[in-house]
C-alpha positions as CSV (number, residue, x, y, z in Angstrom):
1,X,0.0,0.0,0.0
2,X,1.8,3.4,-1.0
3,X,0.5,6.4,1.2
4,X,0.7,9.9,-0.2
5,X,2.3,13.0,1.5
6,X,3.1,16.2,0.5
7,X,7.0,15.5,0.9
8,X,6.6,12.3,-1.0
9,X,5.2,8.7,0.2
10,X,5.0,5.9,2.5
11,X,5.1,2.6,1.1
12,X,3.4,0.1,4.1
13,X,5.2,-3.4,4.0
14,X,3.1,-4.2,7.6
15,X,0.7,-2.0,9.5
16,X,-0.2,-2.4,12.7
17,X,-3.3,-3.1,14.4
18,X,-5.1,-0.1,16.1
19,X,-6.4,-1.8,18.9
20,X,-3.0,-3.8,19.4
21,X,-0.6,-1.7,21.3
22,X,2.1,-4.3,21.1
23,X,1.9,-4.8,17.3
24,X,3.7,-2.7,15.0
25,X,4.2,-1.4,11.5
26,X,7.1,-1.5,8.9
27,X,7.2,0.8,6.0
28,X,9.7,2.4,3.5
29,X,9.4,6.1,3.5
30,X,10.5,8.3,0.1
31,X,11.6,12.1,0.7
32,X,11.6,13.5,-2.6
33,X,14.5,15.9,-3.5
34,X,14.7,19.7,-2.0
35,X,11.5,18.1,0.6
36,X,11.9,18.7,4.2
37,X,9.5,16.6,6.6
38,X,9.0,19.3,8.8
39,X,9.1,19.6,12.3
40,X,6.9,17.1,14.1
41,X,5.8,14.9,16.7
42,X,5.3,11.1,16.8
43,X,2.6,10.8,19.4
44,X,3.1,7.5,21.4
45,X,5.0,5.8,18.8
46,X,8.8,4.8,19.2
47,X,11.1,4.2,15.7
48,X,13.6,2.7,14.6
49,X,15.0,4.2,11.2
50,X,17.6,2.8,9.0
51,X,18.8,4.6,6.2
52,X,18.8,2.8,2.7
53,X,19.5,5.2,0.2
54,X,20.2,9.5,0.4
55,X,21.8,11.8,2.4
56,X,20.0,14.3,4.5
57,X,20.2,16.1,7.8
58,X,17.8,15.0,10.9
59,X,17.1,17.1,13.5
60,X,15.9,15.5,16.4
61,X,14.9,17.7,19.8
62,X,16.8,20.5,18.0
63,X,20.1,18.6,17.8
64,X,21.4,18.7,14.1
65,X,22.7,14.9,12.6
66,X,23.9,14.3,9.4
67,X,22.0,11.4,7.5
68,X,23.8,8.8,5.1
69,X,23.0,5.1,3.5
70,X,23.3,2.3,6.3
71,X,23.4,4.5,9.5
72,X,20.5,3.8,11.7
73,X,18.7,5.9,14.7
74,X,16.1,5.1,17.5
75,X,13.4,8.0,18.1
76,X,11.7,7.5,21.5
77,X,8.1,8.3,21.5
78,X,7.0,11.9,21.9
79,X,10.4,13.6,20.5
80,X,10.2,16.5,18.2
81,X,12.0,15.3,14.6
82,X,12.5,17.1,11.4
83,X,13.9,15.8,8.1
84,X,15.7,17.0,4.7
85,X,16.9,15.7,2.0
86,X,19.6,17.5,0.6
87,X,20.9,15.0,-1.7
88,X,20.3,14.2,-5.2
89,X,18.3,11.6,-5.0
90,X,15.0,10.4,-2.7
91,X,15.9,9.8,0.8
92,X,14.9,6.5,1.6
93,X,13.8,5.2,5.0
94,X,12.9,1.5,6.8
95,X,10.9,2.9,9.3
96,X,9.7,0.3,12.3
97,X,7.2,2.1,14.2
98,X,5.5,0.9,17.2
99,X,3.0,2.3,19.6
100,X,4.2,2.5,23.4
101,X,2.1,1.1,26.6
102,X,1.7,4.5,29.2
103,X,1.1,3.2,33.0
104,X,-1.5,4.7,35.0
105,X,-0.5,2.7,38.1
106,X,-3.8,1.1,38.7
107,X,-3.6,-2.5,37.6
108,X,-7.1,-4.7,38.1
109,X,-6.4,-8.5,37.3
110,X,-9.2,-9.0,34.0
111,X,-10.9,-11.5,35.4
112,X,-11.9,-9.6,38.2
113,X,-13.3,-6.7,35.8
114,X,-15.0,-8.7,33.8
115,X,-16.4,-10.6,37.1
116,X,-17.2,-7.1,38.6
117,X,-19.2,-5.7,35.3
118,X,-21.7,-8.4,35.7
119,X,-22.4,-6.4,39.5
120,X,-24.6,-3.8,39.4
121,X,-22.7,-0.8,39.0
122,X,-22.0,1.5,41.9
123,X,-20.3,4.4,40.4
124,X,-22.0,7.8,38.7
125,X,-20.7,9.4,36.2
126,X,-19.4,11.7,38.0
127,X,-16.6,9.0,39.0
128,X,-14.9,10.6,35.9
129,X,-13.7,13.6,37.6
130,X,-12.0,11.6,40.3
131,X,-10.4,9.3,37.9
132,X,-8.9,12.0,35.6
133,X,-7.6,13.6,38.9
134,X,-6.7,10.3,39.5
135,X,-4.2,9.3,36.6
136,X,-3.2,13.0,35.8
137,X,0.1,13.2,37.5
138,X,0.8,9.7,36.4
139,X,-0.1,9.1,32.8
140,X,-1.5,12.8,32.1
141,X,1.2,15.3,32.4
142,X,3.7,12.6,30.2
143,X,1.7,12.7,27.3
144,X,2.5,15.2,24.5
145,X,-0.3,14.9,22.8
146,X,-2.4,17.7,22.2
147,X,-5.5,16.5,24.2
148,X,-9.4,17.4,26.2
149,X,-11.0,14.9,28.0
150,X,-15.0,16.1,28.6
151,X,-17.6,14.5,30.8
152,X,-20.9,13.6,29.4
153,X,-22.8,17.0,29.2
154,X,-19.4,17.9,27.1
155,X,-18.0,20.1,29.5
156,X,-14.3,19.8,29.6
157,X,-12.4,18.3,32.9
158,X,-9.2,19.0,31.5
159,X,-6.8,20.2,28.5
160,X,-3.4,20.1,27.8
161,X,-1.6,23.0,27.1
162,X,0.4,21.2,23.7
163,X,-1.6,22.1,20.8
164,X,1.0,23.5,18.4
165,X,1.6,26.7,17.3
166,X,-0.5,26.1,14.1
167,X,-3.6,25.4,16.4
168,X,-2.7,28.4,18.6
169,X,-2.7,30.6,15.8
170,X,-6.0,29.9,14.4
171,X,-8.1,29.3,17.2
172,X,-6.1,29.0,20.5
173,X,-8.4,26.1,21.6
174,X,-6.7,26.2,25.4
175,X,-8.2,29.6,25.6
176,X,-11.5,30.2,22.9
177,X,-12.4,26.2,23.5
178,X,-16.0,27.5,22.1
179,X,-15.0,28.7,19.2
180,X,-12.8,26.2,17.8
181,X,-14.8,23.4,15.8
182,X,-12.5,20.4,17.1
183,X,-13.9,21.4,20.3
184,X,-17.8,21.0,19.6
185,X,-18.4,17.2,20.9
186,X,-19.9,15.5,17.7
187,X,-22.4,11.8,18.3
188,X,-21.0,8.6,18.3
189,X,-22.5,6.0,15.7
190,X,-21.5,3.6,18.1
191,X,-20.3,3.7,21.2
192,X,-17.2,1.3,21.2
193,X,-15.6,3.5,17.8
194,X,-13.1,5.7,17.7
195,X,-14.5,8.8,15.5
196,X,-12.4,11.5,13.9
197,X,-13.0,14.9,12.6
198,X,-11.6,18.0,10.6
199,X,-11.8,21.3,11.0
200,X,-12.0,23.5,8.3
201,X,-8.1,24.6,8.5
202,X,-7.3,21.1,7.6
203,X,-6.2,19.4,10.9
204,X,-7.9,15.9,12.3
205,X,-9.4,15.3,15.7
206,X,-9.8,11.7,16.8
207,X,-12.5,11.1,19.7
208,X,-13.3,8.0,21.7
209,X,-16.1,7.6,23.9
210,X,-15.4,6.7,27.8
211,X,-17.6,4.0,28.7
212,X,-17.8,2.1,32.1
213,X,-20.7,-0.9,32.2
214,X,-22.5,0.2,29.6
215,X,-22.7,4.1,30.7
216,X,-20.8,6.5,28.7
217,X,-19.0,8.6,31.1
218,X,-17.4,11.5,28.6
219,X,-15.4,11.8,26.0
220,X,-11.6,11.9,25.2
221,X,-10.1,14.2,21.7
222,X,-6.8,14.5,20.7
223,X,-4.4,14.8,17.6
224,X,-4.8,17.9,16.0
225,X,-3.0,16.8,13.2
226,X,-2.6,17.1,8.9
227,X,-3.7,13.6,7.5
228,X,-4.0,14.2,3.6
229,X,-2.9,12.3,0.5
230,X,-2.2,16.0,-1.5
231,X,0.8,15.4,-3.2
232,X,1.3,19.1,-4.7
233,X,0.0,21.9,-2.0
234,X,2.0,21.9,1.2
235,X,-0.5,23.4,4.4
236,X,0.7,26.7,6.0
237,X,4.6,24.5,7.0
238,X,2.4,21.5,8.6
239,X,3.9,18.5,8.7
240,X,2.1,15.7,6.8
241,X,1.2,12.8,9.2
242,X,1.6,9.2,8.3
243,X,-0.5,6.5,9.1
244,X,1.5,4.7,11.6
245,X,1.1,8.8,13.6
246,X,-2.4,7.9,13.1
247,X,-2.7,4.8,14.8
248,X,-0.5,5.7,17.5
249,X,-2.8,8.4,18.5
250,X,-5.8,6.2,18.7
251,X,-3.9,4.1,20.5
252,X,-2.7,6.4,23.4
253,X,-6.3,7.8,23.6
254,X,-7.8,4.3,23.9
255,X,-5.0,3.9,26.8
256,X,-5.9,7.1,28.3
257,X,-9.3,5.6,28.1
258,X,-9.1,2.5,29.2
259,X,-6.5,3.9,32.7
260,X,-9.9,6.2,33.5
261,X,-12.4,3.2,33.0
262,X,-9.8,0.9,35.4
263,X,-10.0,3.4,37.8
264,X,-13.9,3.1,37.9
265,X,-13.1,-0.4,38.3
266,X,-10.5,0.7,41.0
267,X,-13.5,2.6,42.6
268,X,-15.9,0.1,42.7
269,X,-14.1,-2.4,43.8
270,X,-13.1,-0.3,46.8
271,X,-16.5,0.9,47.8
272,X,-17.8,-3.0,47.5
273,X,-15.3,-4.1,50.4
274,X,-15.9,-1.0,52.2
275,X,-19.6,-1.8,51.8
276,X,-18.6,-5.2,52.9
277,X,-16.7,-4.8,56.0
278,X,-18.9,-2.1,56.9
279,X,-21.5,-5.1,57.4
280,X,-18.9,-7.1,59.2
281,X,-18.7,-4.7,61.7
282,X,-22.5,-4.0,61.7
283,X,-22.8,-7.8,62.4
284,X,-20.2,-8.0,64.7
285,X,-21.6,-5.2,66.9
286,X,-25.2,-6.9,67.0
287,X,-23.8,-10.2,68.1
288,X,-21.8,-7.8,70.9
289,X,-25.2,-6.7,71.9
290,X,-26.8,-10.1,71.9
291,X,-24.3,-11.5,73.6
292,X,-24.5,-8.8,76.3
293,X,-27.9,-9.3,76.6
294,X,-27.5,-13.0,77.3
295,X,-24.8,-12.2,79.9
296,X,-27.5,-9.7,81.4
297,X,-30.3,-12.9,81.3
298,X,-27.8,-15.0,82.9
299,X,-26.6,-13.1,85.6
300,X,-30.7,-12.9,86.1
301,X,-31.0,-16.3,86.7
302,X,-28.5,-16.7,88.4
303,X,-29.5,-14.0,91.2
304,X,-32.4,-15.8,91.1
305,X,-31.1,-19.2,92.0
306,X,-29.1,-17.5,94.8
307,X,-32.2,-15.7,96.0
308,X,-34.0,-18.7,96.3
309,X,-31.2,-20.7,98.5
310,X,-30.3,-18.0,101.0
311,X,-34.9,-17.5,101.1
312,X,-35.2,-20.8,102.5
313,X,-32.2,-21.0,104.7
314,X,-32.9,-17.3,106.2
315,X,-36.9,-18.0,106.7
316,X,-36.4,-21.8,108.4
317,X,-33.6,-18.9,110.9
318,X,-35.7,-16.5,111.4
319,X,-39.1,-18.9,112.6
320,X,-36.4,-20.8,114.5
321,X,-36.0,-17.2,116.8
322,X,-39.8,-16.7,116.5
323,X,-40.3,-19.6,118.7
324,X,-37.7,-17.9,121.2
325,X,-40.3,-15.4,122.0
326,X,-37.7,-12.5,121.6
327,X,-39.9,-10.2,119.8
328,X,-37.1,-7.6,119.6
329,X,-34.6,-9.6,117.7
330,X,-37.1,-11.2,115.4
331,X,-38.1,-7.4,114.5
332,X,-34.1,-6.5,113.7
333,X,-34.1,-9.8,111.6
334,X,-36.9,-9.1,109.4
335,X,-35.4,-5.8,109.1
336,X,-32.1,-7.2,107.8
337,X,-33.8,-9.3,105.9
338,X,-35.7,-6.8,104.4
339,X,-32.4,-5.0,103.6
340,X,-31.2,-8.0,101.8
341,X,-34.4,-8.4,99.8
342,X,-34.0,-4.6,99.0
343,X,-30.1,-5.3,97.5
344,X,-30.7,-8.5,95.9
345,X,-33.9,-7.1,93.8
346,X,-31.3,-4.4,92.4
347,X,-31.2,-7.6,89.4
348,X,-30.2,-5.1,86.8
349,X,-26.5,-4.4,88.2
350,X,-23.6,-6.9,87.0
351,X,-21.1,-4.9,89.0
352,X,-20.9,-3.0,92.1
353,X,-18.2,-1.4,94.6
354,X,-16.6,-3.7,97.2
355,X,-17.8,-1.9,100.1
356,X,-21.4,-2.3,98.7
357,X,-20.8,-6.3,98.8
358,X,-19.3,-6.1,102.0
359,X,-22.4,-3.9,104.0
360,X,-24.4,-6.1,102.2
361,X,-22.6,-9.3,103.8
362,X,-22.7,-7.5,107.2
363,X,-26.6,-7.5,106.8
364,X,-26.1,-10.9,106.4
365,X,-24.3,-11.9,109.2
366,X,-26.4,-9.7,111.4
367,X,-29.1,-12.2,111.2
368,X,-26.7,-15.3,111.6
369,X,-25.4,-13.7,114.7
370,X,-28.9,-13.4,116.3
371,X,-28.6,-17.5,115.7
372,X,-24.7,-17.9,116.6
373,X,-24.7,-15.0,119.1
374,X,-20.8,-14.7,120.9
375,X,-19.8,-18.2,119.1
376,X,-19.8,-16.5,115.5
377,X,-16.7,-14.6,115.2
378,X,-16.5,-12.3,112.0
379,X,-12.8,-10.8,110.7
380,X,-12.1,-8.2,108.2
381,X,-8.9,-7.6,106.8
382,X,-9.4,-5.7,103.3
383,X,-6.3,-3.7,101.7
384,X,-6.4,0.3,101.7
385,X,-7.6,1.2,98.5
386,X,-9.7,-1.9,97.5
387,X,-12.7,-1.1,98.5
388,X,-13.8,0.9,95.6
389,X,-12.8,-1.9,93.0
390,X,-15.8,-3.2,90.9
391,X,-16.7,-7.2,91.8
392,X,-19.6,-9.0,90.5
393,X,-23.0,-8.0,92.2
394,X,-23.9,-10.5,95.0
395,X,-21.2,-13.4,95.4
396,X,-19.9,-13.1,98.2
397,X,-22.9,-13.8,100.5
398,X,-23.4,-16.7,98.8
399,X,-19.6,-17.9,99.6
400,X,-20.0,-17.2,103.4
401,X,-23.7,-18.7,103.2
402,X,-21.8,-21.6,102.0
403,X,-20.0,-22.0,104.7
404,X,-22.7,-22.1,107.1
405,X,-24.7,-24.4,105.0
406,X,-22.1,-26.7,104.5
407,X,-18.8,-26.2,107.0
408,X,-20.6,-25.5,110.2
409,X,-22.1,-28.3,112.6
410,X,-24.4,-28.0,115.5
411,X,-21.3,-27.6,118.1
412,X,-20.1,-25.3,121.0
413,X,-16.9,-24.4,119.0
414,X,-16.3,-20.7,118.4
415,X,-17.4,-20.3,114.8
416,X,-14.9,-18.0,112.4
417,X,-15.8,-15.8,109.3
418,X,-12.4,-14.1,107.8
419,X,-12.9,-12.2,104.7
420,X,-9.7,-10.4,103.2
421,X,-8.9,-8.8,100.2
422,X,-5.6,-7.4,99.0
423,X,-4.5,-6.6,95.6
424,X,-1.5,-9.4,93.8
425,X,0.2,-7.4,91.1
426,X,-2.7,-6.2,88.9
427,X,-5.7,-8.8,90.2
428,X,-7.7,-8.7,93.3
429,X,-7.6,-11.7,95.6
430,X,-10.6,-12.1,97.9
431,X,-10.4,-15.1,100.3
432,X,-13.5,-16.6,102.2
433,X,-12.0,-18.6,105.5
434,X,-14.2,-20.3,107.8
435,X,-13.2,-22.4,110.4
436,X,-16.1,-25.4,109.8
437,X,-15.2,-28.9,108.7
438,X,-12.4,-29.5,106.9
439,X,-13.4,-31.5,103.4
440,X,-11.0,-34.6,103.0
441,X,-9.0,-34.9,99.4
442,X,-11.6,-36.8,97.7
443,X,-14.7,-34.3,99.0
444,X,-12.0,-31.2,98.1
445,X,-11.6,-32.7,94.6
446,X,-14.8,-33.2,93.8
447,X,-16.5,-29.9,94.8
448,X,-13.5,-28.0,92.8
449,X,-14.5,-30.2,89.7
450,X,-17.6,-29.3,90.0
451,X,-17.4,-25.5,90.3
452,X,-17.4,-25.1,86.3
453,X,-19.7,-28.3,85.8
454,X,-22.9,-25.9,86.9
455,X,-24.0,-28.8,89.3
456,X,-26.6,-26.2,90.7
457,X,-24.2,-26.2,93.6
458,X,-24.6,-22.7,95.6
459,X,-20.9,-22.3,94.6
460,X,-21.0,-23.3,90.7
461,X,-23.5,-20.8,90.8
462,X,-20.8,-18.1,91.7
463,X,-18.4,-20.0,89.6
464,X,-21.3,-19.0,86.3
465,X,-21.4,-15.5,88.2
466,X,-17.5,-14.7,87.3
467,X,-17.2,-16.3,84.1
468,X,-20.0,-14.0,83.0
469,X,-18.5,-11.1,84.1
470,X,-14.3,-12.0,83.4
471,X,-14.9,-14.6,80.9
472,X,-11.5,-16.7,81.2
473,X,-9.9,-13.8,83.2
474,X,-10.3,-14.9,87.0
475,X,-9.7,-18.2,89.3
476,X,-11.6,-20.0,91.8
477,X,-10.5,-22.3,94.4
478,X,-11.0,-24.5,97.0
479,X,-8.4,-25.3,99.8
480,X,-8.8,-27.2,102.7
481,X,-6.2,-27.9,106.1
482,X,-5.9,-28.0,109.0
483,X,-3.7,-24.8,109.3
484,X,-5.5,-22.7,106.9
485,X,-8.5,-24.1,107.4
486,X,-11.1,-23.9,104.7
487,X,-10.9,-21.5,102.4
488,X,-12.9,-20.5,98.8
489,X,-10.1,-18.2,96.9
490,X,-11.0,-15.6,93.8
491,X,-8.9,-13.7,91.8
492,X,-10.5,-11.0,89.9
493,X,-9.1,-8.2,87.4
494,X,-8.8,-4.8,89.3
495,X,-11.5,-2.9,88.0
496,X,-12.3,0.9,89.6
497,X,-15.7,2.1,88.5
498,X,-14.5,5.3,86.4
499,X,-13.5,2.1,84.2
């Protein structure tokens, strides 16, 4: 195929494909003698030139080179390049051109775009802005092509300043973009073409429609360039584009293109997994709150459990000293009992201050020393400090009621109550001591086992009671000797109630 130009022709041995950026095009280029290829610009197309017959002078970025037969040159893409022939014959050229990839720096895997097309789409088209502010300091501001990218009401998001001085003179499209005719947005026949245009001072405009899922987002236009076959007039000292200029150009703005459309991609993608672990965490936060609630529930029940012990071993007390006939001490009991009732129907707390736990114990032991009189014996010994530390609503009582449930026997010894607390590096340790029956290895064994076996034991009760509130962060335990007694142990975290 021989191509026309003003300076003489192009004779294609191999064109490229348009749509193939890695493809490439061979042709023998004929200067004619006295012609001069003047100054241009191969847009996104890299060369390789090897001289086969002539002399002539290149001049490439303004540096002046002698031409002759056999020497050879590479032109990188976007360099400025003139040509004479100041021989006596045609210059003749084997020109290899081939258009360049441009990197926006946002890479999508195609699978994954083709995956995430069939979604419905979450972008506007206003997603255009972003992208072109997106890929301008990457891609945009390397390009030397004269270029306007417009959304889809045709008003322009952004121009290069490169239109030559040809352009400037005419029109000035950078500054009177309404009245320059390359600059009205024309239709598209169809959507996935590139369309081109020229103005009536001879130079060509190649569009191509942006389009993400279906929804055509703007337009890109660029070139500005002479494409004719005129083999006599030359056009006010414009250089004569070839094809291969051609097809570079509708390359790089299909590139341009396809960076702004992979940025949409980019975009959705993003909001989809923000979307996404936005749900995780709205998910997560309602199991938090049922899980809450459950602890809430439990802690109900259990109370209630409790309640329902220390009920029936207070009441059969209490008509135990009705049959005394002391009026007056039956009177403080019901009071202290009523007391009790009043703190143990608080159901709705899960944590309260130590000193609250330990008045209501006292309550407590009030009415077990109107039974036990002189031969109950109660000891405090709680670390400066402590008392203010957050413990789980009612378990103590329940660990002392134990005691006298359980450790105590109808007997004339001196019964002793020792509660102590005192803080062990960052935990609170809260021993229960009574001085009742000790509990052989086999007994000891078996009530520890069965602490976190909820036997319905008064003590796997408390047991539920702390592993509601710490979870795996505290320890109960049994001992049993006879120098220490018996003892029920429990290490809390030290919790104040600012906290």
């Amino acid at each position: 195929m021989i191509q026309k130009t003003e300076w003489g022709h192009i004779e294609w041995l191999h064109k490229c494909k348009e749509d193939a950026a890695s493809s490439f095009s061979v042709g023998i280029t004929s200067l004619l003698q006295g012609k001069r290829m003047l100054k241009h610009i191969h847009y996104g197309i890299e060369q390789f030139i090897y001289i086969l017959e002539g002399d002539g002078i290149y001049y490439i970025n303004e540096e002046k080179k002698y031409i002759s037969k056999d020497m050879c040159f590479y032109m990188e893409p976007d360099i400025v390049h003139e040509t004479i022939n100041t021989g006596s014959v045609p210059l003749k050229e084997l020109v290899i051109s081939r258009p360049v990839s441009y990197d926006s720096g946002i890479k999508l895997e195609e699978d994954y775009l083709n995956a995430n097309q069939r979604t419905a789409s979450l972008v506007s088209v206003n997603i255009i802005y972003s992208a072109v502010e997106a890929i301008t300091t990457l891609l945009l501001e390397s390009i030397s092509l004269p270029f306007t990218i417009y959304d889809d009401m045709g008003e322009i998001i952004i121009q290069s300043r490169k239109f030559s001085s040809y352009c400037t003179a005419k029109c000035n499209p950078a500054c009177n973009s309404k009245s320059c005719s390359c600059m009205i947005q024309k239709n598209f026949d169809k959507l996935d073409k590139v369309t081109q245009f020229t103005c009536e001072y001879g130079l060509t405009v190649f569009s191509y429609p942006i389009i993400y899922n279906g929804l055509q987002l703007g337009t890109i236009s660029g070139g500005h360039i002479l494409v004719s076959d005129y083999t006599t007039n030359e056009h006010d000292d414009l250089y004569d584009s070839p094809e291969s200029t051609v097809i570079g150009i509708k390359s790089l703005l299909k590139q341009i293109a396809k960076s702004i459309t992979s940025y949409c991609s980019f975009y959705e993608s993003r909001m989809m997994i923000e979307k996404k672990d936005n749900d995780i965490k709205e998910e997560i936060r309602r199991n938090e709150t049922l899980k809450n609630n459950l602890y809430v529930i439990n802690d109900k029940v259990t109370n209630l459990r409790i309640n329902h012990h220390f009920l029936f071993n207070t009441l059969n007390s209490i008509a135990s000293m009705a049959l005394t006939g002391d009026r007056s001490c039956l009177y403080n009991s019901i009071i202290d009992l009523s007391k009790m009732f009043r703190y143990t129907m608080t159901v709705d707390l899960r944590f309260v201050t130590l000193t609250s736990e330990i008045e209501y114990l006292e309550t407590y032991l009030n009415l077990q020393k109107l039974r036990y009189g002189d031969d109950l014996e109660v000891l405090y010994n709680i670390e400066k400090g402590m008392d203010n530390i957050k413990v789980p609503f009612n378990f103590i009582q329940p660990i002392v009621e134990n005691a006298f449930t359980h450790g105590f026997i109808p007997s004339n010894n001196k019964k002793l109550i020792k509660i102590s607390v005192e803080k062990v590096k960052d935990k609170a340790k809260i021993v229960v001591l009574n001085n009742g029956v000790l509990l052989d290895d086999i007994t000891l064994n078996r009530v520890n086992r069965g602490l976190y076996r909820n036997t319905g034991h008064g003590l796997s009760f408390i047991y539920e009671k702390l592993k509601s509130a710490y979870s795996d962060e505290f320890s109960m335990n049994i001992t049993s000797s006879t120098k220490d007694n018996t003892k029920v142990s429990v290490i809390i975290p030290v919790l104040f109630e600012e906290e």
